[in-house]
Steps between C-alpha positions, in 0.01 A plus 500: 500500500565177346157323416385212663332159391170487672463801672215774404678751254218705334126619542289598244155641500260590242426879409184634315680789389916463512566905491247552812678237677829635429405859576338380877829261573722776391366736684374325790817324551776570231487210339706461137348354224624362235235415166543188325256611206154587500376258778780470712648737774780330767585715829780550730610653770198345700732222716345181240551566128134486369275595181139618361325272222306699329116319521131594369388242741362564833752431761431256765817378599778747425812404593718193344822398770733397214837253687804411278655230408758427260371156371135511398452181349649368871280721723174468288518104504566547888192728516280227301589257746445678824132522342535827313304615149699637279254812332699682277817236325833633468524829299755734390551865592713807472772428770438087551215262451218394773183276606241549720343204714264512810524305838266287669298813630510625112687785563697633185855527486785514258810356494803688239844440373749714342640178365 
């Protein structure tokens, strides 16, 4: 499936404990997980491609909706101008690089880029 500028690709929560999580997904629903070191865990086989952050925090909000788009610079300035906050600036990571912003209702999303 060829990805798609704009449209939600990914969905990550946070995870107290990443091998619980994996062990109740797996067996709940056969998820597959793959671990991007000690913090990290992404799953498939779910219908969304998702992940686990590994947090000490307590979690209040859970789940990030993370959309792609291929020009970040180009979708973030867009965001900033709709009346967006950017909350976490461009970043690298293993597979592409990312920011997180929040709308006028301050929900918390992400925007990525394999570019």
């Amino acid at each position: 499936m060829k990805i798609k500028d704009n449209h939600i690709n990914y969905v990550e929560f946070k995870a107290i404990d990443l091998q619980k999580i994996k062990e109740f997904y797996t067996s709940s629903f056969h998820w597959s997980f793959t671990d991007y070191g000690p913090t990290y865990t992404s799953f498939s086989e779910s219908g969304l491609h998702g992940g686990f952050e590994l947090t000490e925090n307590e979690i209040v909000n859970g789940a990030l909706i993370v959309l792609y788009h291929k020009n970040l610079a180009l979708i973030k300035e867009k965001i900033i101008n709709a009346g967006g906050k950017i909350t976490k600036d461009i970043f690298s990571f293993p597979g592409g690089r990312r920011f997180h912003f929040t709308d006028p209702s301050k929900n918390e999303l992400a925007v990525w880029s394999d570019k």
